[in-house]
C-alpha angles and dihedrals in degrees: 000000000000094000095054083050090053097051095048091056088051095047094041102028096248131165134211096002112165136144088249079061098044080052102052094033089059090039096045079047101054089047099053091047085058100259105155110255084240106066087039086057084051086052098053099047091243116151098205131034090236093073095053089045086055096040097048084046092228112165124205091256097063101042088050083055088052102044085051091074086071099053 
């Protein structure tokens, strides 16, 4: 997979293309577009929620901004 990667930033001019940031741009994806962070956990593979919390980057800051839309 990472040779086809490779190829394809050469032929279109791309930067930093590797299968981790595949990964966390689909997941970062899913979540901004509202998926649950569960089923993007399930998605991942991940076995805890912590893991998911830690790979998309997302602060505590930000997750209590985004809990307050529901109250």
């Amino acid at each position: 997979m990472q040779k086809r990667l490779n190829r394809y930033a050469r032929e279109y001019g791309l930067k930093n293309i590797n299968p981790h940031a595949l990964r966390r741009g689909f997941a970062k994806s899913l979540l901004e577009k509202g998926a649950n962070l569960t089923d993007i956990s399930r998605a991942l593979g991940h076995s805890d929620l912590s893991v998911t919390t830690k790979y998309l980057y997302l602060d505590k800051n930000e997750v209590a901004e985004n809990l307050r839309r529901f109250l």
